[in-house]
C-alpha positions as CSV (number, residue, x, y, z in Angstrom):
1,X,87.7,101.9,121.3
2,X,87.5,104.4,123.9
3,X,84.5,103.5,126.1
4,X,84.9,106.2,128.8
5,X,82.4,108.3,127.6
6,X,78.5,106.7,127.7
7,X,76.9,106.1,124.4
8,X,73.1,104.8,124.1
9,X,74.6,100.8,124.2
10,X,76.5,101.5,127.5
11,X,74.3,99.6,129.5
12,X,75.5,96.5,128.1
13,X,79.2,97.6,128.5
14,X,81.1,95.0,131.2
15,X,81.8,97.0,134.4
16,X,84.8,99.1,134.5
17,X,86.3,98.2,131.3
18,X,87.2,101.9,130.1
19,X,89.5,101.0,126.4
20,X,90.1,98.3,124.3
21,X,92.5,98.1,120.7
22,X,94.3,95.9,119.3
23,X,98.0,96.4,118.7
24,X,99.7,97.0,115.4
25,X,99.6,93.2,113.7
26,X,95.8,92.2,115.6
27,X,98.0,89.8,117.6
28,X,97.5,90.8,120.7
29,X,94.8,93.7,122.3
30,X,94.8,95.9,125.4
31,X,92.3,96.5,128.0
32,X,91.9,99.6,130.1
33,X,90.1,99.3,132.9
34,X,88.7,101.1,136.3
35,X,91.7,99.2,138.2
36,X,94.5,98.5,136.1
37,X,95.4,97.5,132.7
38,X,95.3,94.1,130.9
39,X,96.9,92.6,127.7
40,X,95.6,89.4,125.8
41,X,96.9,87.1,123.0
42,X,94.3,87.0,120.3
43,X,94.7,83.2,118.9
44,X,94.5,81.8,120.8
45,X,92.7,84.1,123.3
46,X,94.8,84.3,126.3
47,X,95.6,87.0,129.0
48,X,99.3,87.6,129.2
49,X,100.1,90.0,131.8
50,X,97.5,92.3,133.8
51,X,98.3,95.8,136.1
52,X,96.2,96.1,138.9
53,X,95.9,100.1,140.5
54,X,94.7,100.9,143.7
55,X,94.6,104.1,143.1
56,X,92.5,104.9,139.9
57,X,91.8,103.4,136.1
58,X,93.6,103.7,132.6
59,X,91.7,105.2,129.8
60,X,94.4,104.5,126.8
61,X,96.4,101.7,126.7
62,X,98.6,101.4,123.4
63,X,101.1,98.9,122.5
64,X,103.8,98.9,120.4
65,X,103.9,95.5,119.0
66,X,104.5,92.8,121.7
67,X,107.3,95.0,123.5
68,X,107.9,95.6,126.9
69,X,106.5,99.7,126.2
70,X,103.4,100.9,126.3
71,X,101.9,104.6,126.4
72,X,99.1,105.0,129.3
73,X,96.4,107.7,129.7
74,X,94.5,107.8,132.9
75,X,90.8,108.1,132.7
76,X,87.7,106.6,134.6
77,X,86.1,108.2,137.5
78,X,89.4,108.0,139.7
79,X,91.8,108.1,137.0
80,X,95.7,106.9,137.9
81,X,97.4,110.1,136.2
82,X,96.0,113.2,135.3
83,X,94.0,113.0,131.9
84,X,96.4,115.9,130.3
85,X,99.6,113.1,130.9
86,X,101.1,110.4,128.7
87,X,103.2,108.3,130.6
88,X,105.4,105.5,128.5
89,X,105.5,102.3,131.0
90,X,108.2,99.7,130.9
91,X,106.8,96.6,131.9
92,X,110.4,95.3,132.5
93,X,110.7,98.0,135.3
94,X,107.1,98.1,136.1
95,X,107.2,101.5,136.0
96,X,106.4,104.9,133.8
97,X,110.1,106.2,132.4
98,X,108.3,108.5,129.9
99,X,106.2,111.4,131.4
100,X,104.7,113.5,129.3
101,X,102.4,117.0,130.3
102,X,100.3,119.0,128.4
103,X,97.9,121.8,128.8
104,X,95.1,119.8,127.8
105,X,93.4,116.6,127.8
106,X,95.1,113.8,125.8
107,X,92.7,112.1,123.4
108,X,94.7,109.3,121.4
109,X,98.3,107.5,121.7
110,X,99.9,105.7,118.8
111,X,103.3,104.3,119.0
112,X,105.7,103.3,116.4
113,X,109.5,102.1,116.8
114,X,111.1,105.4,116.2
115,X,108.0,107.9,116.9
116,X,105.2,108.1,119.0
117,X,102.2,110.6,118.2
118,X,99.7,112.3,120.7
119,X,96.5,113.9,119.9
120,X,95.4,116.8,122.3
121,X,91.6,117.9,121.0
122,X,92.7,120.7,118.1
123,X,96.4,119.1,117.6
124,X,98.4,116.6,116.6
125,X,102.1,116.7,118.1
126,X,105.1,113.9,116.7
127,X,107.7,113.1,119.3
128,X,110.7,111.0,119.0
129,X,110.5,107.2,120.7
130,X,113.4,107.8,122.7
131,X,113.9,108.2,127.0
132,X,114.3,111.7,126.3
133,X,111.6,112.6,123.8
134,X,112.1,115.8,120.9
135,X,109.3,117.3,119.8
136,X,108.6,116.9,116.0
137,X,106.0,118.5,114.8
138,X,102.5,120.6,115.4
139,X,99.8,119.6,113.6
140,X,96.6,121.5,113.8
141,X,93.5,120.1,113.2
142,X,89.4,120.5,113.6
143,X,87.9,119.7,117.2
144,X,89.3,116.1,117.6
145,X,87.4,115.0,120.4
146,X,87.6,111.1,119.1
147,X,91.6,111.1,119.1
148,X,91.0,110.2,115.4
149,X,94.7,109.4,113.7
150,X,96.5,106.7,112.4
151,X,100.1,106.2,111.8
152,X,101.2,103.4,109.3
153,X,103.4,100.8,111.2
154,X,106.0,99.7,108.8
155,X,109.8,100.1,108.8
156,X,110.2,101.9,105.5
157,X,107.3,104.0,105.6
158,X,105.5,106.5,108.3
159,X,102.4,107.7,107.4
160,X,100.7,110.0,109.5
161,X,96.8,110.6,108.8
162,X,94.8,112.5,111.2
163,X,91.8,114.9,110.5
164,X,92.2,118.4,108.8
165,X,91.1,121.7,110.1
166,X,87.8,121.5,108.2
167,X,85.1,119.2,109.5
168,X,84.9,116.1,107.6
169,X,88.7,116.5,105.6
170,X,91.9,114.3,106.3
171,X,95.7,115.6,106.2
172,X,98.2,112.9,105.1
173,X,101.8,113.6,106.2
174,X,105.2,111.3,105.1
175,X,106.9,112.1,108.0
176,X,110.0,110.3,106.4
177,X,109.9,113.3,103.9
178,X,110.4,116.0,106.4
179,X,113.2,118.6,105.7
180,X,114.4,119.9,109.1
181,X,115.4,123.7,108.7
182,X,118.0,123.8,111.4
183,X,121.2,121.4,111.8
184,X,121.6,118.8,114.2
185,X,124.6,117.1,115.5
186,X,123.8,114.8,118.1
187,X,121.3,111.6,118.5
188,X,119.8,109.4,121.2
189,X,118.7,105.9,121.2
190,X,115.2,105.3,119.8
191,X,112.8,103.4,121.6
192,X,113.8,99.8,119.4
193,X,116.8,99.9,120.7
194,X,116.4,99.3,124.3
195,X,112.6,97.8,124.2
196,X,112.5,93.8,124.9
197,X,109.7,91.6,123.8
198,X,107.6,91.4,126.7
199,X,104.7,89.2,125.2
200,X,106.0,86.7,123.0
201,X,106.8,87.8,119.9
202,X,107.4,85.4,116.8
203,X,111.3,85.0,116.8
204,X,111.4,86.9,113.2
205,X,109.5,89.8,114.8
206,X,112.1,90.2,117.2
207,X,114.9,89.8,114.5
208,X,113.2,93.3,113.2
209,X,113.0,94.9,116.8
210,X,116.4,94.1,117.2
211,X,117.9,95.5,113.7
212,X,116.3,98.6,114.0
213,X,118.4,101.8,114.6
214,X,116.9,105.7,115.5
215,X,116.0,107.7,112.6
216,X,116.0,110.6,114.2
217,X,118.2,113.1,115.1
218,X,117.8,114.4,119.6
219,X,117.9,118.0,118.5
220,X,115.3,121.2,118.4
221,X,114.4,121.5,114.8
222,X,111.7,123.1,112.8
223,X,110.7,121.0,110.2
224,X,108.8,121.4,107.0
225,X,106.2,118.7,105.2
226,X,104.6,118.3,102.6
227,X,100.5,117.9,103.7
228,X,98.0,116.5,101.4
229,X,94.2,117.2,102.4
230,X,91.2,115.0,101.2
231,X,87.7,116.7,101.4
232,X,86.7,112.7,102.4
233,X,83.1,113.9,103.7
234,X,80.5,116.4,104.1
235,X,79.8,115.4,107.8
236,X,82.5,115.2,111.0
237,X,85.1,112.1,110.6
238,X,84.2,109.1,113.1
239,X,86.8,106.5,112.0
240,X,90.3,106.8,110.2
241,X,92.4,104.3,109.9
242,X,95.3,103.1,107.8
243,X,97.2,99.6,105.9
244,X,100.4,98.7,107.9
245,X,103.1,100.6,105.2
246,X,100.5,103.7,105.0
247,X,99.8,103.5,101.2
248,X,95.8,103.3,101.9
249,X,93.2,105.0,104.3
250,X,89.9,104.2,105.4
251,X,87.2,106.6,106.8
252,X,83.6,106.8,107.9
253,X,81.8,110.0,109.1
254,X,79.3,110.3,112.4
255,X,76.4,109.1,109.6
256,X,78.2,105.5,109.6
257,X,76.9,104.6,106.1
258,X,79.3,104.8,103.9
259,X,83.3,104.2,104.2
260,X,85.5,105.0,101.7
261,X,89.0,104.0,100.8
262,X,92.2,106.4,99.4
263,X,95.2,106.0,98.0
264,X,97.6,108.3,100.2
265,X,100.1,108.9,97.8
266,X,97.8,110.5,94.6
267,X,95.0,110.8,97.7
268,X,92.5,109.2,95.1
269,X,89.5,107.7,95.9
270,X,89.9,104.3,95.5
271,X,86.4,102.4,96.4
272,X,83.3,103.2,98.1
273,X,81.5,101.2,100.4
274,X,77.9,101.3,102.2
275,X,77.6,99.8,105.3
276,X,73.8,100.4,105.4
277,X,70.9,102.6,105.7
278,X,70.3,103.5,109.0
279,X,72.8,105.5,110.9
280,X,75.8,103.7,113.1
281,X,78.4,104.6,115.1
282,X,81.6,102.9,113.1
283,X,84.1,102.3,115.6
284,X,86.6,100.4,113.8
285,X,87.8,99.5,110.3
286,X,91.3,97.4,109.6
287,X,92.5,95.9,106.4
288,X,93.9,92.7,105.8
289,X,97.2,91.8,105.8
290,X,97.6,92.2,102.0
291,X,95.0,95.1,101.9
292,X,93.0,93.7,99.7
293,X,89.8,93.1,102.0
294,X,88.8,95.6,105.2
295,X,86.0,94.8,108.0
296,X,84.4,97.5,109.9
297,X,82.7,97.0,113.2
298,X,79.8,99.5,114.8
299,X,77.8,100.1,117.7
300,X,75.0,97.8,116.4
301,X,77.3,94.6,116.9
302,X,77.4,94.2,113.4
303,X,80.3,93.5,111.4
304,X,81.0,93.8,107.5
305,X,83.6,92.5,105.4
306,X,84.6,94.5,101.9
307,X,86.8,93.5,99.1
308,X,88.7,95.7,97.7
309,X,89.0,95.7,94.0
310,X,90.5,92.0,92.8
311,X,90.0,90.9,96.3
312,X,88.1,87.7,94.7
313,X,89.0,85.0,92.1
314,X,85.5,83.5,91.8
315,X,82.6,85.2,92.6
316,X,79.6,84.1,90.7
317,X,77.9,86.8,88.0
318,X,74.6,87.3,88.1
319,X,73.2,88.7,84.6
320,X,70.2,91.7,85.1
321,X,66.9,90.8,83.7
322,X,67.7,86.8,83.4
323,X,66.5,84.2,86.3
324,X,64.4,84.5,89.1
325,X,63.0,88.2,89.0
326,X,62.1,88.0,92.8
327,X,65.4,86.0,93.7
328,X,68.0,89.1,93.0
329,X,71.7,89.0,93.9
330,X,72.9,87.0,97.2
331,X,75.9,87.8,98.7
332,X,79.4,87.0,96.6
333,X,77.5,87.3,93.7
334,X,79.0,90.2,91.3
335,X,75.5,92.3,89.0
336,X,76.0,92.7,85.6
337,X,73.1,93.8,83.8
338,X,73.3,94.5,79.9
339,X,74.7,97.4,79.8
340,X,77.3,97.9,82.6
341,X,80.7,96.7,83.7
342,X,81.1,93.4,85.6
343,X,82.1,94.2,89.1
344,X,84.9,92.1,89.8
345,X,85.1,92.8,93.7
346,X,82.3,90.2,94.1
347,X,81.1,93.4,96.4
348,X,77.0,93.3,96.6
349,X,75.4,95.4,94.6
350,X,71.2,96.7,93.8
351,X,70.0,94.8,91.1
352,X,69.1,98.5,89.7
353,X,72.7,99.1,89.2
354,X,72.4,99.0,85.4
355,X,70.1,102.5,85.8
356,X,72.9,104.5,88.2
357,X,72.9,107.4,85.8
358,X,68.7,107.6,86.2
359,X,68.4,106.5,90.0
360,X,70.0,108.5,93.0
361,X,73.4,107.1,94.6
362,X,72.2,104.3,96.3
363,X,71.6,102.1,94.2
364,X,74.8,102.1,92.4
365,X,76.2,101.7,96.0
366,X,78.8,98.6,96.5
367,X,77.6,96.8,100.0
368,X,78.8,93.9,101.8
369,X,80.4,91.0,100.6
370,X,80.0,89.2,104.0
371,X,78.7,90.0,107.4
372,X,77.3,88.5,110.6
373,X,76.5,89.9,113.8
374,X,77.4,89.3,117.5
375,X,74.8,88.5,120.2
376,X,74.1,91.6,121.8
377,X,73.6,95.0,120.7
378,X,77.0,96.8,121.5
379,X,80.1,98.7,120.5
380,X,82.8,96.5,119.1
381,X,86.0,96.3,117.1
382,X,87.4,94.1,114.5
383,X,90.4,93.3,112.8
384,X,91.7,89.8,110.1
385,X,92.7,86.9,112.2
386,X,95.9,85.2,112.4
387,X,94.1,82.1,110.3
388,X,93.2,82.3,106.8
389,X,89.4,83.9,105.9
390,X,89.0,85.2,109.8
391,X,87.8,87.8,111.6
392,X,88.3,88.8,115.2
393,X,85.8,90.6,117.4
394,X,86.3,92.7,120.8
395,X,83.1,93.8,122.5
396,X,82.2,96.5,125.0
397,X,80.4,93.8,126.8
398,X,83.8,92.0,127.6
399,X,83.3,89.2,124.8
400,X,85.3,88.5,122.1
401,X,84.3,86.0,118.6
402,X,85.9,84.4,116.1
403,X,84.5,83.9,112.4
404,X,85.2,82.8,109.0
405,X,84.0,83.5,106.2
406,X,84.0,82.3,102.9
407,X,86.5,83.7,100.4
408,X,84.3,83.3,97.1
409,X,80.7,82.9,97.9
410,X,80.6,85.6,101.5
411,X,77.2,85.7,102.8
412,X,76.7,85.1,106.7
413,X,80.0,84.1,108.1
414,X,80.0,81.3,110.6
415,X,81.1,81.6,114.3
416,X,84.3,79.9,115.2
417,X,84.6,80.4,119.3
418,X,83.6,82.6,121.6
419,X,84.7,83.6,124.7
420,X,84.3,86.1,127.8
421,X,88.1,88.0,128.0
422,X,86.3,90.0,131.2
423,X,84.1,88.4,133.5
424,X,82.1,89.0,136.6
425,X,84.2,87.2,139.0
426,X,87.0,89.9,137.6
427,X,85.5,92.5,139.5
428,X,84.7,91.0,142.8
């Protein structure tokens, strides 16, 4: 969530706090500020190391993992490095020992153990993780001013989804499919094999950091992918996102009602969700750990909670035309009027369902199956908890929530803690 440009919630934004995202398991989340840099543990919520600047702020701040690397992009009204720089900092050394330049202003970091990807506002360029980094590849995209991309996080698989070069289209690249036209002989280590664990990773975590070899070769190639392009929406993306092994994606356009989720591989549309009515900023979806539920959080400081298809064992069926007429569907409960299919998400749904092929879109729409919203109007993210049937919250105004929600009936989730990661005595 890049807060250094102002939207119409700024005003409630906590002073000098310029980024926050999560890193790639939502254990831990990153603050860029006017002054520095922080990181926090997410359960329980706990700040674990902080960088304090003189000399100007940080706009990006990515991790990878809990690992002693992360990529910084300086931003703010006296940024720290020029906004057209990536610079990798060890936090071992405390120091930058990547420095990266670029003609124009960097938009969006991600990091993975062998690759790290930077988005520049019409391109997309793939390095290798390593102390001397190789250029990859050149993607070219639409005007990107968002930074939107996403690059799966698994081992085995490295998904790279980023917008096409129409307005409202996504490009899917396996980047472990690439065919490099030129021989190499030579390789350098990657970045997993001289990172440490600089903020407490579980002990099997580090097993993985530690087993990991390069999987890339330190030589100028030219290599050749295969791209697969989604016509996802009629209006300019806002969100794109994807699971942690890169078989799903998740997008929203700048309308913020609807999200809808594809498969990567066949690039099939797999469900489609409305978040509401009224137009919203969407500035983060995340799925589960299994991919079977996502929550997506928007400038209104409300978040929703989908299942996926099967995401539910017990949702309750309510039968069109019998009951209450005035009661209608609550939340978990699945619609099945006469004459259509039960829908076994346990997904809301208009009790007009049963007329889709009479009535326009939205009332065949799937909404909700649980939501609640934090105190104040502003821009926040979400992602699934470490505990079972949670959802974490980061807000713009320095806050960050906890709730749970109920796996079979939804409805209004209930708020766990809450707590203030930034507070006013942090910026005396």
């Amino acid at each position: 969530m890049n807060l250094s440009k102002p939207s119409p919630y700024s005003a409630s934004d906590a002073p000098g706090l310029l980024y926050a995202s999560f890193n790639q398991d939502f254990g831990c989340f990153s603050c860029g500020l006017d002054s520095g840099f922080r990181i926090y543990n997410c359960d329980p919520l706990k700040e674990k190391m902080r960088k304090e600047f003189e000399d100007g702020g940080i706009c990006i701040v990515e991790m990878l993992f809990r690992c002693n690397y992360l990529a910084l992009v300086g931003g703010g009204k006296n940024p720290k490095y020029p906004p057209n720089k990536v610079i990798i900092w060890d936090d071992e050394r405390n120091r930058g020992v990547i420095e990266l330049e670029f003609r124009s202003e960097v938009k969006a970091v991600r990091l993975r153990r062998d690759k790290f990807v930077v988005v520049l506002v019409n391109k997309v360029i793939v390095y290798t993780f390593s102390l001397q980094p190789t250029k990859l590849h050149v993607f070219e995209t639409v005007d990107n001013d968002r930074g939107l991309v996403a690059l799966s996080s698994s081992d085995k698989h490295a998904i790279l989804i980023f917008p096409g070069r129409q307005s409202g289209h996504i490009q899917i690249v396996d980047l472990n499919s690439v065919v490099s036209t030129t021989a190499v002989s030579s390789s350098a280590p990657s970045a997993s094999s001289f990172a440490t664990n600089a903020f407490s990773a579980p002990p099997q975590q580090q097993q993985q950091q530690e087993q990991l070899q390069p999987k890339y070769p330190m030589a100028s190639t030219k290599p050749t992918a295969n791209i697969s392009i989604i016509p996802a929406h009629t209006s300019p993306l806002f969100c794109l996102v994807t699971n942690t092994n890169g078989t799903k994606c998740a997008s929203a356009s700048d309308k913020g009602t609807l999200i809808r989720v594809f498969d990567t591989g066949s690039s099939k549309l797999l469900n489609e969700f409305r978040r509401g009515v009224d137009r919203a900023e969407i500035y983060s979806i995340a799925f589960n750990s299994d991919s079977t539920r996502i929550c997506a959080g928007s400038d209104k400081g409300t978040v929703h909670i989908f299942n996926l298809d099967g995401a539910t064992g017990g949702a309750r069926v309510y039968h069109g035309g019998t009951g209450s007429p005035s009661a209608g569907p609550h939340y978990g409960e699945v619609i099945q009027p006469h004459h259509s299919s039960q829908m076994s998400s346990g997904n809301r749904q208009s009790s007009f369902a049963f007329m889709k092929d009479l009535l326009p879109k939205y009332f065949s729409s799937a909404w909700s199956f649980a939501q609640f919203k934090v105190a104040a109007d502003c821009r926040c993210i979400c992602a699934f908890g470490g505990e079972k049937n949670t959802v974490i919250v980061i807000c713009a105004d320095g806050s960050f929530y906890r709730f749970m929600f109920d796996p079979q009936k939804g409805g209004e989730c209930v708020r766990e803690s809450y707590n203030k990661f930034l507070k006013e005595s942090d910026d005396d």
